[in-house]
BADORO-958155 format. One record per residue (C-alpha): x, y, z. Coordinates in steps of 0.5 Angstrom, whole numbers. Example, Ala and Ser with C-alpha at 12.3 -4.5 7.8 and 13.67 -1.06 7.14 Angstrom:
BEGIN
NODE    c1    c2    c3
NODE    25    -9    16
NODE    27    -2    14
This chain:
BEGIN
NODE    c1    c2    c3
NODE    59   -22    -5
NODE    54   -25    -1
NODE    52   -19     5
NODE    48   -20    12
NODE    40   -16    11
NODE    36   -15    16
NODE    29   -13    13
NODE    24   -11    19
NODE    17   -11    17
NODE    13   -17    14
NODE     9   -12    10
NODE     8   -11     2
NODE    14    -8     2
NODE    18   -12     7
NODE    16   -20     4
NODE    18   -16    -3
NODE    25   -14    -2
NODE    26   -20     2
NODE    24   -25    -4
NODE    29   -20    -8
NODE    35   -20    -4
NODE    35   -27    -4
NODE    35   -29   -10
NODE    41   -24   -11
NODE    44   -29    -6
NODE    44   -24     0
NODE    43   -27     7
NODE    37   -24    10
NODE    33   -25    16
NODE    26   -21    16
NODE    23   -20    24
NODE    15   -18    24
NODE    13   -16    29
NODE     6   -20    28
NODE     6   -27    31
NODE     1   -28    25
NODE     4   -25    20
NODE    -1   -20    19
NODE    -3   -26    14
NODE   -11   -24    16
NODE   -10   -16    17
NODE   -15   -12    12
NODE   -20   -12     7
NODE   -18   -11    -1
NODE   -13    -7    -5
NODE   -12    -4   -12
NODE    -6    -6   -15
NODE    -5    -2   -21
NODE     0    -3   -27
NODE     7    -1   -24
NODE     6    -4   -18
NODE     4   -11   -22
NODE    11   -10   -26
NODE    15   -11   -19
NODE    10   -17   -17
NODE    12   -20   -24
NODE    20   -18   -22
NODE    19   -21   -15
NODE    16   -28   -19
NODE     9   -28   -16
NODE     4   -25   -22
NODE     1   -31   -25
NODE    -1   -32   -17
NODE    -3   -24   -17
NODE    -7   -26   -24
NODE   -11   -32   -22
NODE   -13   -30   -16
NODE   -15   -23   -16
NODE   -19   -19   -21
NODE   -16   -16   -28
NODE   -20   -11   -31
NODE   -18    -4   -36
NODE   -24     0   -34
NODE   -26     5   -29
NODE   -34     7   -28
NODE   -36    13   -25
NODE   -43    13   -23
NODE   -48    19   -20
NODE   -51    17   -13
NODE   -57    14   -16
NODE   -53     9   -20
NODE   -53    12   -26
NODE   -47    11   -30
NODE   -44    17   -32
NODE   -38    14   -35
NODE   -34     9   -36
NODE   -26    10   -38
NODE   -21     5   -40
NODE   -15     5   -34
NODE    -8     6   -38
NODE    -4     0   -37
NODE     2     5   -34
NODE     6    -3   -32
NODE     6    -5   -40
NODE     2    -7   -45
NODE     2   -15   -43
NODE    -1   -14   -35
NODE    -8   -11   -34
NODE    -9    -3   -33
NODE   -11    -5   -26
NODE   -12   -11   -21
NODE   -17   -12   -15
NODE   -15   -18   -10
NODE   -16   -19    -3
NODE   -11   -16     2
NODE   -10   -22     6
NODE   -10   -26    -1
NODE    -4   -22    -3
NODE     0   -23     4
NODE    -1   -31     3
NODE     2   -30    -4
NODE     8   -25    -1
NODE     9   -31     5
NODE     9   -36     0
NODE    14   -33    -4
NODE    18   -32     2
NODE    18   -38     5
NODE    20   -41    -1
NODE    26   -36    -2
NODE    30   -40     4
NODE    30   -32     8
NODE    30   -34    16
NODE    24   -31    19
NODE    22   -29    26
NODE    15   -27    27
NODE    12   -24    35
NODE    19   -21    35
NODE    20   -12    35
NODE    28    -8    34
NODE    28    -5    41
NODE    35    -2    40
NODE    39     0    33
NODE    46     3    32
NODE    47     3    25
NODE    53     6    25
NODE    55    -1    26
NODE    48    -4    24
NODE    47    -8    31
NODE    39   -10    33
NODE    37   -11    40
NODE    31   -15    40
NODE    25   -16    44
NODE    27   -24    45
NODE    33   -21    49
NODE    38   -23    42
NODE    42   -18    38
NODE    45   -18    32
NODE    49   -15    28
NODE    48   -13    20
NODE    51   -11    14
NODE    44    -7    12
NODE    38    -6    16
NODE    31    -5    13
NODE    26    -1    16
NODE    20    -3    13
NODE    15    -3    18
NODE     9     2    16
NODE     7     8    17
NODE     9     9    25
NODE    15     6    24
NODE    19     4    30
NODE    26     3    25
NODE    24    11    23
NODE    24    12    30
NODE    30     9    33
NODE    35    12    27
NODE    33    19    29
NODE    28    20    23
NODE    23    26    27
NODE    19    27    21
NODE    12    24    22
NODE     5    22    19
NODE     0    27    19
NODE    -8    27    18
NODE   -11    30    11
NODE   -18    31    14
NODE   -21    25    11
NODE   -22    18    13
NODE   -25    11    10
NODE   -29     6    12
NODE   -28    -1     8
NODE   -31    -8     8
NODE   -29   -14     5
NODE   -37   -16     1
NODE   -40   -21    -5
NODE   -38   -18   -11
NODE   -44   -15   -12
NODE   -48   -17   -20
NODE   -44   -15   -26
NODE   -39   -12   -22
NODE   -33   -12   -27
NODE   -28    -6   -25
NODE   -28    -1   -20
NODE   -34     3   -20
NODE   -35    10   -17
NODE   -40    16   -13
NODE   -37    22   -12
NODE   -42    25    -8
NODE   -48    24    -3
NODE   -47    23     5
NODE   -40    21     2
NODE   -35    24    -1
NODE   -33    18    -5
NODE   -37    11    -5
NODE   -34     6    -9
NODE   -33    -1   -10
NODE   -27    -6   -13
NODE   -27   -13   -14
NODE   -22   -18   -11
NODE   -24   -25   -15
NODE   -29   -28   -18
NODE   -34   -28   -11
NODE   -32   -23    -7
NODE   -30   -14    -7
NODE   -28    -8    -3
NODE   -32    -4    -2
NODE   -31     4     1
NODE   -33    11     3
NODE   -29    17     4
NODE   -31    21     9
NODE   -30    28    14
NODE   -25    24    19
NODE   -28    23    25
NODE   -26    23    33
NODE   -24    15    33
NODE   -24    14    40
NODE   -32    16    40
NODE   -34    10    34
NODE   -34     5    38
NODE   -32    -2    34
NODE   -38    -6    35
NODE   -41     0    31
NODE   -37     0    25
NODE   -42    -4    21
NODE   -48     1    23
NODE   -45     6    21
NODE   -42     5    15
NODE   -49     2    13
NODE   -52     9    15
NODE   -48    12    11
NODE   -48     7     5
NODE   -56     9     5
NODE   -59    13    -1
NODE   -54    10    -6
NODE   -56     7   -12
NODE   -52     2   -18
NODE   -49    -4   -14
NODE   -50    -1    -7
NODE   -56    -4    -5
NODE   -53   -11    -5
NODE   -46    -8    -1
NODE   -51    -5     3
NODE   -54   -12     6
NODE   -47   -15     7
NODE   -46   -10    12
NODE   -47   -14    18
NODE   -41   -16    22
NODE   -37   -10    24
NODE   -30   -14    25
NODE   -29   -14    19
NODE   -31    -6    18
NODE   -24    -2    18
NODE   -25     5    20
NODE   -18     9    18
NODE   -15    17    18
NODE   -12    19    10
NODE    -4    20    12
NODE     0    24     9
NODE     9    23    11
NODE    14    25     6
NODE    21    24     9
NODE    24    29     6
NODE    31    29     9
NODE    35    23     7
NODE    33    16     9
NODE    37    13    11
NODE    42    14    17
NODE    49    10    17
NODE    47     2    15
NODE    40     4    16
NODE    36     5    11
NODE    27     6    10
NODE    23     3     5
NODE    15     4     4
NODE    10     7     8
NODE    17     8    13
NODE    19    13     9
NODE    13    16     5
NODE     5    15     6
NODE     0    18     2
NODE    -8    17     2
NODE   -11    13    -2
NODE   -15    17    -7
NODE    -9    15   -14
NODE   -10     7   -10
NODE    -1     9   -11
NODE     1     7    -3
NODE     2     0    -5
NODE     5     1   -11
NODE    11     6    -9
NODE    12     2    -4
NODE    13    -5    -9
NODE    18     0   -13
NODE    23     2    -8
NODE    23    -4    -7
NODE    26    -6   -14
NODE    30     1   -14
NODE    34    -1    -7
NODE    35    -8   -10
NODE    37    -7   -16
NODE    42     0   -14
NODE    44    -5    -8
NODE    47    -9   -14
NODE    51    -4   -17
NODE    57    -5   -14
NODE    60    -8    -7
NODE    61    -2    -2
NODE    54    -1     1
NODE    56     6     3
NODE    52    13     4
NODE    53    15    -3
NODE    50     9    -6
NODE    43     9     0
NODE    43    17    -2
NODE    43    15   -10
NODE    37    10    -8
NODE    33    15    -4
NODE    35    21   -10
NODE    32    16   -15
NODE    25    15   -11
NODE    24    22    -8
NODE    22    27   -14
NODE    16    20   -17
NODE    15    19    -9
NODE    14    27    -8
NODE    10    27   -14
NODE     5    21   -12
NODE     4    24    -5
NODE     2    32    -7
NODE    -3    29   -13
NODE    -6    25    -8
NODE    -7    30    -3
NODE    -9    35    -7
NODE   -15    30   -10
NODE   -17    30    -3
NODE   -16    37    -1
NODE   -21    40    -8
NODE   -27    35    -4
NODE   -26    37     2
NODE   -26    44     0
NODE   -32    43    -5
NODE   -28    45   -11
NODE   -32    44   -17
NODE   -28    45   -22
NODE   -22    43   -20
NODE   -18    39   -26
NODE   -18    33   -23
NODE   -17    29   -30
NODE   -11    34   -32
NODE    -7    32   -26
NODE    -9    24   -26
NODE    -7    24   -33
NODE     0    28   -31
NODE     0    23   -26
NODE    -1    17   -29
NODE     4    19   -36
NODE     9    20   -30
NODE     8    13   -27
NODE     8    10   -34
NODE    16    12   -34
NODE    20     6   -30
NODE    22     8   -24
């Protein structure tokens, strides 16, 4: 039976679940609010296995293969540069896809547009949801058009206006650390996420996107945002990328333009009542956020899309019992994500020296390595 979506949010999770839908035969119209479709926006991702499974189910990972970075292995460095080991990643996606993949953000929203497109859904870009009433699935739009659906997705990020507009009241709040972040050259011999914990930061790190390019990082105490002014940005992440050694130096003389400097709070949401109201439902970063210390945002975002795709395709009555199953399957693997994650950053901020962090991420990772 062929049933009218609507998808707000041209995201990850958003671009991922229209492409899905479609191909399920389902009507879908995707809103963002973006007139540029977010296509520029950010600097590099880290993708690991299980997001890569539900790339591979959306139908663009030999795109995600070419154009990112694949490698197994993760090295940890002192700050002066001196490896101190190198672990091989557990290819938690499958035997056949790589531990990890580094691309550029905007690289993989292309892809994601692309695929998009290609899927016959109608897109509006520049345009918001004002007014929902999801008991009868009907949007009031910005351009002054209405609409009326069978399901309504809210995909639209972190400070959701979906999340809102149903009557959600949980809302993101900050761990106590930021990130500064850059698109870089990829440094010489860079072939897998390499990282510092420890010196001005508490973590320095730096992934490759591509064969020429990398991201480059450091986690920091958070800050009064207001007070860094944006024209500063790549003075201060230079300022504190000194004192670094291994492939710092190189990241350090690309420092220079601070548009391309990213300056965020880590985040913590966990919507812990149900997540949907009515025909209303969330997906993504709208129904739980996590810092990014298990580089898992992107990846529990890409499975809820595959799990309420695949649940949608179950029966014919999009009821409260079927969004209630979609929300029961994700929630214990999402809480579980979301903890770990904060409490890697909570054992930094405190000082903790002997906190098991390789028992945790070990946990983590074998619970990740089980299909959604």
């Amino acid at each position: 039976m062929t049933r009218t979506v609507l998808v707000l949010g041209g995201g990850t999770a958003g671009n991922a679940l229209t492409v899905l839908l479609r191909r399920a035969g389902h009507a879908v119209e995707l809103v963002e609010a973006k007139p540029d479709w977010n296509a520029t926006a950010g600097s590099g991702i880290t993708l690991q296995g299980n997001a890569l499974h539900v790339l591979r189910e959306v139908g663009v990972i030999d795109q995600v293969l070419r154009d990112g970075f694949p490698f197994d292995d993760l090295g940890l460095l002192a700050p002066t540069g001196e490896v101190l080991a190198v672990h091989r990643g557990v290819r938690i996606g499958g035997a056949d896809l790589p531990a990890t993949v580094g691309m550029q953000r905007p690289r993989l929203q292309q892809i994601l547009i692309d695929a998009v497109r290609a899927s016959g859904a109608s897109v509006r870009l520049g345009v918001t949801a004002t007014a929902l009433d999801p008991e009868i699935g009907e949007v009031t739009f910005s351009d002054g058009t209405t609409g009326r659906y069978d399901l309504v997705v809210g995909a639209d990020g972190l400070n959701s206006a979906t999340r809102r507009l149903i009557g959600v009241e949980d809302r993101p709040a900050p761990t106590g650390m930021a990130i500064w972040r850059a698109p870089v050259p990829r440094p010489t011999g860079l072939e897998h996420t390499r990282m510092i914990y420890g010196g001005s930061c508490f973590i320095a790190g730096c992934c490759p996107t591509g064969p020429d390019t990398a991201y480059a990082y450091l986690v920091e105490r958070n800050r009064d945002r207001d007070a860094i002014a944006p024209s500063t940005h790549a003075a201060e992440m230079l300022r504190l990328a000194r004192g670094y050694g291994g492939p710092w130096p190189e990241i350090q003389a690309a420092l220079t333009d601070p548009a391309v400097v990213n300056y965020t709070w880590f985040d913590r949401l966990l919507v812990d009542g149900p997540w949907h109201r009515g025909r209303a439902v969330l997906v993504g970063d709208a129904a739980h956020a996590c810092p990014p210390t298990l580089a898992q945002g992107a990846a529990m975002s890409l499975e809820d899309t595959l799990v309420l795709a695949e649940v949608l395709s179950t029966r014919d009555s999009w009821d409260d019992a079927l969004l209630t199953e979609y929300r029961d399957r994700r929630y214990p693997r999402v809480r579980e994500v979301v903890d770990a994650s904060v409490q890697l950053g909570q054992w930094l901020l405190d000082g903790v020296r002997d906190a098991d962090v390789p028992g945790l991420m070990g946990r983590t990772m074998a619970m990740l390595a089980q299909r959604p």
